[in-house]
DOVEXTOR-804296 format. One record per residue (C-alpha): chain; x, y, z; residue number from 1. Coordinates in nm, 2 decimals, padded with zeros to 4 digits. Layout:
<atoms>
ATOM c     px     py     pz   k
ATOM A      X      Y      Z NUM
...
</atoms>
This chain:
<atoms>
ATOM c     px     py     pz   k
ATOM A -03.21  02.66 -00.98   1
ATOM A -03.03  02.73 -00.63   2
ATOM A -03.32  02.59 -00.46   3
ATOM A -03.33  02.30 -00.63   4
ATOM A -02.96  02.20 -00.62   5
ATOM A -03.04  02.26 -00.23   6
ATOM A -03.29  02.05 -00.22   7
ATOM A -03.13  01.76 -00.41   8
ATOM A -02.84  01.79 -00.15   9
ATOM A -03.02  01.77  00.12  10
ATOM A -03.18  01.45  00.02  11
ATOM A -02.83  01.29 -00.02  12
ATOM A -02.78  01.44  00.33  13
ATOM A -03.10  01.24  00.47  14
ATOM A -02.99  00.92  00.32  15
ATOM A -02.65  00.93  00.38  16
ATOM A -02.76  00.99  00.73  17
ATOM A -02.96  00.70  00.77  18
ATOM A -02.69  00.46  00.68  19
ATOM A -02.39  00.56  00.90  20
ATOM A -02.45  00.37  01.20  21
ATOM A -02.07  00.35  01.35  22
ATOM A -02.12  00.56  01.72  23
ATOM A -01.82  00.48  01.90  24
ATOM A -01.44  00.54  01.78  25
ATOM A -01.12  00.53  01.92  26
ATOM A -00.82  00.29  02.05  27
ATOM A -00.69  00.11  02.30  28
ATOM A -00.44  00.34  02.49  29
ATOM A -00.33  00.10  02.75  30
ATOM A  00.07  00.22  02.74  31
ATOM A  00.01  00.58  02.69  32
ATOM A  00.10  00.65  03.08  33
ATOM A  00.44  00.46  03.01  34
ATOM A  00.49  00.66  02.76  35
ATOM A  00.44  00.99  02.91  36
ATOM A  00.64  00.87  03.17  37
ATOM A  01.01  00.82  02.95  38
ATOM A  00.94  01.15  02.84  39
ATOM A  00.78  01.09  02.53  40
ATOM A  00.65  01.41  02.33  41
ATOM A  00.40  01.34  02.05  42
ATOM A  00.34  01.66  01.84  43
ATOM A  00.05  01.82  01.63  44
ATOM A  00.08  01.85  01.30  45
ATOM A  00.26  02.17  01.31  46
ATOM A  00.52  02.02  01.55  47
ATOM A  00.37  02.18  01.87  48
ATOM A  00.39  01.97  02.17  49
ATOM A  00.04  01.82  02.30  50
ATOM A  00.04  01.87  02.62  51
ATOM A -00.24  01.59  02.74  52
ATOM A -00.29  01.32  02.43  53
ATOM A -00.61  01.24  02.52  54
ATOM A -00.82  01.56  02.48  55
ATOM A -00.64  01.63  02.17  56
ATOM A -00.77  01.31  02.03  57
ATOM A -01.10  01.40  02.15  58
ATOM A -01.10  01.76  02.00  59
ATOM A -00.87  01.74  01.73  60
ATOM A -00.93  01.37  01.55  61
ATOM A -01.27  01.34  01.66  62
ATOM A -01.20  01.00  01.91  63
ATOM A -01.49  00.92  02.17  64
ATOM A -01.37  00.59  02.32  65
ATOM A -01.07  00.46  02.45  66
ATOM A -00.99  00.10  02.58  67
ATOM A -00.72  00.01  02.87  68
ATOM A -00.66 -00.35  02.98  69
ATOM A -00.67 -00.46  03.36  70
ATOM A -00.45 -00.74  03.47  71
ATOM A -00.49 -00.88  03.80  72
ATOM A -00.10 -00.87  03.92  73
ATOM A  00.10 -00.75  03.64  74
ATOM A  00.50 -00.80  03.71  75
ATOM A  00.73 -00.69  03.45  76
ATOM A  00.99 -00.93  03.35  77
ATOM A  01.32 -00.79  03.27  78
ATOM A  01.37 -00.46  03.22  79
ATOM A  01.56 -00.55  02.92  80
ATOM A  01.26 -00.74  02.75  81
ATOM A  01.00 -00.52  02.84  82
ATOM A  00.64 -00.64  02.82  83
ATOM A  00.41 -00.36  02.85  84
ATOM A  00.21 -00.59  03.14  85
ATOM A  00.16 -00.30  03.38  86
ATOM A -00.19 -00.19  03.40  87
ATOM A -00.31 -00.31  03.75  88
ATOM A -00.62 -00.12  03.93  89
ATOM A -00.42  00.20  04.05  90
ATOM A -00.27  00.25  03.66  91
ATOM A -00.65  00.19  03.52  92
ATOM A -00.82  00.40  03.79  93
ATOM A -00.56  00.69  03.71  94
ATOM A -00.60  00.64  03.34  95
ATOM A -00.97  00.58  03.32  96
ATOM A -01.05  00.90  03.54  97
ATOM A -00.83  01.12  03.29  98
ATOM A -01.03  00.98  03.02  99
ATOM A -01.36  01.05  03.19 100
ATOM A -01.24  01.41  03.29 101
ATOM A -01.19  01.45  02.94 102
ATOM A -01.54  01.35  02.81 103
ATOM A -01.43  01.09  02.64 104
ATOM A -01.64  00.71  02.72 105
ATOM A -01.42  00.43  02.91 106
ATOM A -01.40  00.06  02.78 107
ATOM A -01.24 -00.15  03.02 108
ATOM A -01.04 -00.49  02.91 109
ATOM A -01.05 -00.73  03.21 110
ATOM A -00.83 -00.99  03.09 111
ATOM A -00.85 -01.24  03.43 112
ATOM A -00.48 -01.28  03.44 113
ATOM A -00.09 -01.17  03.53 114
ATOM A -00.02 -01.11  03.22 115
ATOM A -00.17 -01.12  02.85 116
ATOM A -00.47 -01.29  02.77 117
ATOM A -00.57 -01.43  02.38 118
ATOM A -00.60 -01.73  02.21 119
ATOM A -00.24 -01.88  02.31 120
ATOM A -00.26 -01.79  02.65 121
ATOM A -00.54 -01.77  02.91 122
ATOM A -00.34 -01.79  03.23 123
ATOM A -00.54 -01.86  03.56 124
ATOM A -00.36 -01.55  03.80 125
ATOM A -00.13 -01.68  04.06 126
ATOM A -00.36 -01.55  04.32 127
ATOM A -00.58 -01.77  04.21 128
ATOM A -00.48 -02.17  04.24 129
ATOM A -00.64 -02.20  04.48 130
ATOM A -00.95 -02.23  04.22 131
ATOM A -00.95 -02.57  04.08 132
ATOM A -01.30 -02.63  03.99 133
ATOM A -01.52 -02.44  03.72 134
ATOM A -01.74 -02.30  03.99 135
ATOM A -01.45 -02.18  04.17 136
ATOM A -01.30 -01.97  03.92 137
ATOM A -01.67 -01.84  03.83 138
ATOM A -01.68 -01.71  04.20 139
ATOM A -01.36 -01.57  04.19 140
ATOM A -01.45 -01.40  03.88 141
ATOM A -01.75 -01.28  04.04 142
ATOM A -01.56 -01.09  04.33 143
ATOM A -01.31 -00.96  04.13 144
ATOM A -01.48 -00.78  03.89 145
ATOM A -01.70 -00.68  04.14 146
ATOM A -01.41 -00.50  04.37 147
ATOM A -01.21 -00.38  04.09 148
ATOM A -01.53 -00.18  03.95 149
ATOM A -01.65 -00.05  04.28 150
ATOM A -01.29  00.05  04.30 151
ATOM A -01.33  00.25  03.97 152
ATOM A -01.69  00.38  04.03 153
ATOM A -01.57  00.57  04.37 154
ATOM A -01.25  00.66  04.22 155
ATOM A -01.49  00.87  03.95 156
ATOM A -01.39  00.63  03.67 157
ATOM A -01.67  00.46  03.61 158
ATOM A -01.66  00.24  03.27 159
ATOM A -01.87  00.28  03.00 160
ATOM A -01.78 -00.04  02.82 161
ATOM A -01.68 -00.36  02.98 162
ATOM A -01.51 -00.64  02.83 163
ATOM A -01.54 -00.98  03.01 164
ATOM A -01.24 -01.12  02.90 165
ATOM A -01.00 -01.07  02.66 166
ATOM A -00.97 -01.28  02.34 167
ATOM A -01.20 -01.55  02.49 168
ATOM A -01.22 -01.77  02.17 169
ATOM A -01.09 -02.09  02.32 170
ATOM A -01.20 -02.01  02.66 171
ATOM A -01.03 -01.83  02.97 172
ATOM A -00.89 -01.86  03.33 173
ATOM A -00.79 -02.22  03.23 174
ATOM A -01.08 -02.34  03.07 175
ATOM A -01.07 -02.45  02.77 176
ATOM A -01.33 -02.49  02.49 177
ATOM A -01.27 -02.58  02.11 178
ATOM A -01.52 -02.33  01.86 179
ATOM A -01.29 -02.43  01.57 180
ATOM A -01.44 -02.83  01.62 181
ATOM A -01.76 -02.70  01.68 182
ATOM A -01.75 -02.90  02.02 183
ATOM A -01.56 -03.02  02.29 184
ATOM A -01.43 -02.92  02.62 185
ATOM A -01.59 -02.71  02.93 186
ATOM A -01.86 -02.48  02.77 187
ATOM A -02.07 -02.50  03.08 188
ATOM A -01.80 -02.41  03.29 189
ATOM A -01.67 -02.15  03.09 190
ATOM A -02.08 -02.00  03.06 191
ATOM A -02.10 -02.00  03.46 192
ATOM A -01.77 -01.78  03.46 193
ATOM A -01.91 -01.55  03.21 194
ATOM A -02.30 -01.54  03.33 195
ATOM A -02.10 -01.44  03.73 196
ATOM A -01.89 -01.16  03.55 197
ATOM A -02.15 -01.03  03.37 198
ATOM A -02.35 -01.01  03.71 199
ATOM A -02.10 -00.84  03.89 200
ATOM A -02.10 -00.58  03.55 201
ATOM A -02.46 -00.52  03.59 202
ATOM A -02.47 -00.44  03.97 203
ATOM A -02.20 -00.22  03.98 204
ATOM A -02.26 -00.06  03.66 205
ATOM A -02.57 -00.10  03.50 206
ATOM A -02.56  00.14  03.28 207
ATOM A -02.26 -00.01  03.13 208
ATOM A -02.26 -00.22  02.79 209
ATOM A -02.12 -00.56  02.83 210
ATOM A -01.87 -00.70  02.59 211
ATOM A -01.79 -01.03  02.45 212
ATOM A -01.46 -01.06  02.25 213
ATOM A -01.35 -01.27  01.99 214
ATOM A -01.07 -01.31  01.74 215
ATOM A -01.20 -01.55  01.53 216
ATOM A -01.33 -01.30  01.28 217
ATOM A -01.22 -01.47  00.98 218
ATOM A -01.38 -01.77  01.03 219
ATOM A -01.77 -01.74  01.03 220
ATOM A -01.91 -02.09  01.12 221
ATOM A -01.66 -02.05  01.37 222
ATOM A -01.80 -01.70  01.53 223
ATOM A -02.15 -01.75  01.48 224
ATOM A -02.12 -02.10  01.66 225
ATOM A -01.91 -01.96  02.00 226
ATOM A -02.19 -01.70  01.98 227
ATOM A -02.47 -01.96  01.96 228
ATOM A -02.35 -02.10  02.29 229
ATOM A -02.40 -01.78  02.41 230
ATOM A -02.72 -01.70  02.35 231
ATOM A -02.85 -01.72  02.70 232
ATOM A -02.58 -01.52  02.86 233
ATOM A -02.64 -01.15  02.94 234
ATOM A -02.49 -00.92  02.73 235
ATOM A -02.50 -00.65  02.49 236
ATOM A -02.21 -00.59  02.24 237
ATOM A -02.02 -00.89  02.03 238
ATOM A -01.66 -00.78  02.00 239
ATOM A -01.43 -00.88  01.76 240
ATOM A -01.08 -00.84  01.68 241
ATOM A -00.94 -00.83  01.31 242
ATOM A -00.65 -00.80  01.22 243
ATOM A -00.62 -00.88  00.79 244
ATOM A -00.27 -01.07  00.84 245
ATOM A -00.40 -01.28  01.04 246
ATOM A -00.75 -01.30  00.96 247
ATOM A -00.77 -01.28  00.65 248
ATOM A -00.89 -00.99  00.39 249
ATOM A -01.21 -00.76  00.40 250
ATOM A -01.42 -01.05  00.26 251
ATOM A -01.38 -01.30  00.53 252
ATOM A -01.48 -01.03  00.77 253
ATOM A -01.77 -00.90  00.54 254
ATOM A -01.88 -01.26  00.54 255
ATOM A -01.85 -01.32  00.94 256
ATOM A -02.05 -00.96  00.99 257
ATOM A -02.34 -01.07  00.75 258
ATOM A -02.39 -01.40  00.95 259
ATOM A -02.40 -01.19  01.31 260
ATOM A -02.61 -00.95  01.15 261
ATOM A -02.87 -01.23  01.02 262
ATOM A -02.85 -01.52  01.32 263
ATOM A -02.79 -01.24  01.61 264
ATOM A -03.02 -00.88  01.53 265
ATOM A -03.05 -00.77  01.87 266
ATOM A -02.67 -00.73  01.96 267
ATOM A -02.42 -00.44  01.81 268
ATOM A -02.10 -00.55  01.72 269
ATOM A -01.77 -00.37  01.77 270
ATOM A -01.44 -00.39  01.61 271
ATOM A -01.24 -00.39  01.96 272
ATOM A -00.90 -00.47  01.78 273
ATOM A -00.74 -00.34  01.49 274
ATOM A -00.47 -00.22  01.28 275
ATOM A -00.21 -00.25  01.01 276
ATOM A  00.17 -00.21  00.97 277
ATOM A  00.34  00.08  00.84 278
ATOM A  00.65 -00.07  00.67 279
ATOM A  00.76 -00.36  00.80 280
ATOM A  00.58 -00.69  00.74 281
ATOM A  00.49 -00.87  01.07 282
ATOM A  00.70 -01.23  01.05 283
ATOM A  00.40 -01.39  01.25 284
ATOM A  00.17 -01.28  00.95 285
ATOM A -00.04 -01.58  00.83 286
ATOM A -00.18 -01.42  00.55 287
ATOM A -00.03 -01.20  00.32 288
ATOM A -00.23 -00.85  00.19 289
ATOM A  00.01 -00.67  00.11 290
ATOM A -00.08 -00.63 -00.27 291
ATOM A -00.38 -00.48 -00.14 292
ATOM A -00.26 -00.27  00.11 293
ATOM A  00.11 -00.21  00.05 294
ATOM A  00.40 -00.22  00.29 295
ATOM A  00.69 -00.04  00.25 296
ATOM A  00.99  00.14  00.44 297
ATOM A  00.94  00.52  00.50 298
ATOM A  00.53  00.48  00.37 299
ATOM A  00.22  00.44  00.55 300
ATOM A -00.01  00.47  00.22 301
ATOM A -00.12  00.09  00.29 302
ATOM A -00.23  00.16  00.64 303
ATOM A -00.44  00.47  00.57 304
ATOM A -00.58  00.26  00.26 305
ATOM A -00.68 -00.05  00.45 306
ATOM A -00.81  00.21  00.74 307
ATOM A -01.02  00.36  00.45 308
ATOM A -01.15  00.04  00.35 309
ATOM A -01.21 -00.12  00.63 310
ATOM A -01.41  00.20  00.71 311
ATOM A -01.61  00.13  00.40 312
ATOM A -01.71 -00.20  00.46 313
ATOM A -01.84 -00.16  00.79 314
ATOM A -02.07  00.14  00.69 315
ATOM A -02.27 -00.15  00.53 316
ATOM A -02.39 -00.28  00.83 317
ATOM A -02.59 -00.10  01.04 318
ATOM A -02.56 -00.30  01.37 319
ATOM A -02.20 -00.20  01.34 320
ATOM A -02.13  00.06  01.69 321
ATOM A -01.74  00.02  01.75 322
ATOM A -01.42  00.06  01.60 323
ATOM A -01.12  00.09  01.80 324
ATOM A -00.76  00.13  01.70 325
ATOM A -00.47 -00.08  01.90 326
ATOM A -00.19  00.03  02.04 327
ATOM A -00.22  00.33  01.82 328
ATOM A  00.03  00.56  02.12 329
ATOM A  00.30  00.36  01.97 330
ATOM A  00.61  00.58  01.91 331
ATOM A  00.88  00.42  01.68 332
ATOM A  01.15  00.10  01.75 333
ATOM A  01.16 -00.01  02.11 334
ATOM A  01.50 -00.18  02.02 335
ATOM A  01.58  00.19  01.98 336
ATOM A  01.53  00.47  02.28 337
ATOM A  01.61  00.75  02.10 338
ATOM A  01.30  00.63  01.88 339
ATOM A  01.05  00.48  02.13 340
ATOM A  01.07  00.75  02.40 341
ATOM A  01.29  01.04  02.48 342
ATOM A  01.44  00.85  02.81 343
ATOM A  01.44  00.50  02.73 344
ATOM A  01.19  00.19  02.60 345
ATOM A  00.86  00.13  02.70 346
ATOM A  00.80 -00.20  02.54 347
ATOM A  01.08 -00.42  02.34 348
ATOM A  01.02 -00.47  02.01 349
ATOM A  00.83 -00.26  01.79 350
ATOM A  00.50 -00.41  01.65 351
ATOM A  00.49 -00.14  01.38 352
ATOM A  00.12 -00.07  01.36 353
ATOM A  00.10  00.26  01.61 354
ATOM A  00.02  00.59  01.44 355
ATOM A  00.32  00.80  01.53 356
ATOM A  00.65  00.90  01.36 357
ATOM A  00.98  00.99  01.55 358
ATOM A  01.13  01.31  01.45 359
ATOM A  01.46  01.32  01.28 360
ATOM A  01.65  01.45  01.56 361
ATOM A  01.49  01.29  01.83 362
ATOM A  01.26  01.59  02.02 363
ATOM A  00.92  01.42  01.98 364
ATOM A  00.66  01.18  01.77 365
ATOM A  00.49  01.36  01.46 366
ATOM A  00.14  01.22  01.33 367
ATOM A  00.21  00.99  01.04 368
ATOM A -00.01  01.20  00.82 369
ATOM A -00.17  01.51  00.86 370
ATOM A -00.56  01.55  00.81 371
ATOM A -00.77  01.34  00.56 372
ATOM A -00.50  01.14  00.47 373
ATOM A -00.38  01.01  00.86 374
ATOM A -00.51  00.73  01.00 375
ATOM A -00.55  00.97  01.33 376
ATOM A -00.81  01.19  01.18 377
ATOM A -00.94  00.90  00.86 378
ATOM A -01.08  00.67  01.19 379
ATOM A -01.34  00.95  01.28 380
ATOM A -01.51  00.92  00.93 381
ATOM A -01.70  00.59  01.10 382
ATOM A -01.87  00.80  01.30 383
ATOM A -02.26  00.93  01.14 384
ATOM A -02.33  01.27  01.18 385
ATOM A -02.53  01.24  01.48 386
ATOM A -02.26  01.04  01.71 387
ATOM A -02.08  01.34  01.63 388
ATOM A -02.33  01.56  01.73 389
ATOM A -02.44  01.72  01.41 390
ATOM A -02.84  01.72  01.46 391
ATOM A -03.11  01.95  01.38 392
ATOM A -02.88  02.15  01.12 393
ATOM A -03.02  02.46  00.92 394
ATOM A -02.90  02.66  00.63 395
ATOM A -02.56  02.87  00.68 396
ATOM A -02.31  03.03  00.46 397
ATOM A -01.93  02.89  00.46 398
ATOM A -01.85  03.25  00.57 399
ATOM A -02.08  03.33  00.84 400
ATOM A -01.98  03.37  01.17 401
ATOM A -02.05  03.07  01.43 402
ATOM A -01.99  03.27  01.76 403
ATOM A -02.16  03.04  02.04 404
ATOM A -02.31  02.77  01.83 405
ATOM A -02.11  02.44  01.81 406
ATOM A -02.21  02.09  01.82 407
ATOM A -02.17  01.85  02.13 408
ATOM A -01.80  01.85  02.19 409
ATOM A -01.76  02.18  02.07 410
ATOM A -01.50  02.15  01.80 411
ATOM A -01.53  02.23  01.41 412
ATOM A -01.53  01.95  01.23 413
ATOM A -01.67  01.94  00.88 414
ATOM A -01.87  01.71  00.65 415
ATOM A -01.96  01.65  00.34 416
ATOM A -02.31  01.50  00.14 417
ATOM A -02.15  01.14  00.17 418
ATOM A -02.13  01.22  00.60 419
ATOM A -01.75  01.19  00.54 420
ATOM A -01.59  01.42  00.78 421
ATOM A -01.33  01.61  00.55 422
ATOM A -01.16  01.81  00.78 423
ATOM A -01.19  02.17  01.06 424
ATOM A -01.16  02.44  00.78 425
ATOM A -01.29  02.51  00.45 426
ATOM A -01.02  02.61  00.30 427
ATOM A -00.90  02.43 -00.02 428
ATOM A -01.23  02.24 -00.01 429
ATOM A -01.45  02.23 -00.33 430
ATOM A -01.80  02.36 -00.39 431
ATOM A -02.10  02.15 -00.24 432
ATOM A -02.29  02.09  00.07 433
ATOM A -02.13  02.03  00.40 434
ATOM A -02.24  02.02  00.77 435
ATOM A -02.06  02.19  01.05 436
ATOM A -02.17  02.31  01.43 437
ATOM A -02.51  02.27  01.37 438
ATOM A -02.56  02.41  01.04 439
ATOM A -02.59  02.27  00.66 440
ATOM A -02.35  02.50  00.43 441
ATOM A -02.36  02.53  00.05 442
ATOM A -02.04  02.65 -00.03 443
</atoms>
């Protein structure tokens, strides 16, 4: 009887297997440095200082990739209206060699501009006027990118990712094209700028995987047409950002990833943008989830359940690599030091969507939840077993020692039949199968 309950589990292990596709997990961490500068201390779940962020997200939540954005000359505004606009090449370089030294993969956001770059706002750089043609800016384009990765590739921070642009839906550096008319405007010019900064991505770093990034995620006709025009450019990864409040709920995503899937087989798609409130509504918010995924003061039940389903839905879709979490080193209310930082405000405002509590009396930032049930930890259950590393597993016992023998990055995570990761310790778990450091366990 034993045997054969083994057996049946082990099938349920083999097709589970098979149908997690998601590879690459993480967020963008673009302010973290700001952060750690004012003195902010974010804590463990038992309220113990982490000492470097980023390992712990690598070891602890299971995190492989993070994302930074590159602007060409950032310049704060007022210090009083802070804008978070600082990453130019000497922040990035720092920031993307910690995350290398750490094992973790490097997605850079080139966003071709002083400042930020989406839908509203594709600034040329003021460096730049001096570009006043199409062909211009697609040279300029081309030398940039160029510098700024040989900069990173001899500074030991080499990209893994790149993004050509940020947001690019209705163009960038000043030109303009309209996917939402399914027409008009520059598309050539905007082709030659991308086709140049995709060149420079492949002779500096040709082992890197080229991102294009939308936000029109909720509208399919709309997606699959901008990517239509693009189906000559050279490229490997269709990014997307979704955000439900604005893009509308899991459906219109579901429907958008179905059409990629069917008109474009050959390229993965990542989820490059994401995230939810914790409880307060955003007053930009076009659409309005929140009887799905509640809102409320002093909860963040609706972000862990949106993070849960959103987790769901993309498991059905195999060309699905990427998920990545934004802004998620947000600490509390930037109108609010005490809250945002231990020594003043990184960024005004507080967009309410980072993954962080502050403490009562002010000594550091405590996980929102704790284990399965914080978004921290839930966002590693988009990973299958084997982009975690668990691969060519054997029988164990749930109380055997694992001296010596652990999987690729050397923690303890634990899963179950479904290839849910459901936590580093058996404890409290109930009977079954589950895979850990190698080895398949019937506890």
């Amino acid at each position: 009887m034993r045997k054969t309950i083994i057996t049946m589990l082990l099938g349920l292990v083999t097709i589970s297997t098979s149908a997690q596709n998601g590879e690459f997990v993480g967020g963008d961490i673009s302010l973290l440095p700001d952060y750690e500068n004012s003195k902010t201390k974010y804590l463990d779940g038992a309220g113990n200082e982490i000492p470097d962020l980023i390992p712990w997200l690598i070891k602890d939540c299971g995190w492989n990739t993070f994302r930074v954005r590159l602007f060409v000359n950032p310049k704060e505004p007022d210090p009083k209206n802070v804008s978070g606009v600082v990453q130019d090449l000497n922040y990035v370089t720092t920031l993307g060699k910690r995350i290398k030294e750490a094992g973790g993969r490097f997605m850079l956001d080139f966003h071709y501009s002083d400042t930020w770059a989406d839908p509203s706002h594709q600034e040329l750089p003021s460096a730049w006027k001096d570009c006043t043609t199409s062909a211009q800016k697609a040279e300029r384009v081309y030398t940039y990118t160029k510098e700024q990765l040989q900069h990173l590739v001899a500074a030991g921070a080499t990209p893994d990712f790149v993004q050509v642009g940020n947001e690019i839906s209705y163009g960038m550096v000043g030109i303009s094209v309209k996917p939402y008319e399914h027409s008009g405007d520059d598309w050539a010019g905007l082709l030659d700028v991308l086709a140049k900064g995709c060149k420079a991505v492949r002779e500096v770093c040709p082992q890197a995987k080229i991102i294009i990034h939308t936000e029109r995620s909720g509208k399919p006709d709309d997606t699959e047409f901008y990517y239509k025009k693009l189906q000559d450019l050279d490229y490997d990864i269709i990014g997307l950002s979704y955000y439900p409040f604005y893009h509308g709920v899991l459906q219109s995503l579901r429907t958008t990833l179905t059409r990629l899937y069917s008109v474009f087989p050959g390229k993965d798609v990542h989820i490059v943008e994401t995230a939810y409130p914790i409880q307060w509504w955003p007053e930009d918010a076009t659409i309005d989830t929140r009887s799905t995924w509640p809102v409320k003061e002093g909860s963040c039940d609706g972000q862990y359940k949106y993070t849960t389903d959103l987790i769901g839905l993309l498991k059905d879709f195999k060309n699905v690599k990427g998920l990545m979490w934004w802004f998620p080193e947000e600490a509390g209310n930037g109108d609010n030091a005490d809250w945002n930082t231990m020594s003043g405000v990184v960024i005004s405002g507080w967009l309410n969507r980072g993954l962080w509590w502050p403490t009562v009396n002010g000594n550091g930032h405590w996980p929102l939840k704790v284990g399965d049930t914080g978004v921290l930890w839930t966002l590693r259950n988009f990973l299958s077993p084997e982009a975690s590393g668990i691969e060519n597993i054997t029988i164990g016992d749930a109380n055997s020692s694992f001296s010596g023998e652990t999987d690729d990055r050397g923690d303890n995570l634990i899963y179950n039949a479904q290839g849910q990761c459901v936590g580093t310790s058996f404890e409290n778990l109930p009977k079954g199968l589950y895979i850990t450091r190698n080895k398949k366990i019937l506890r």
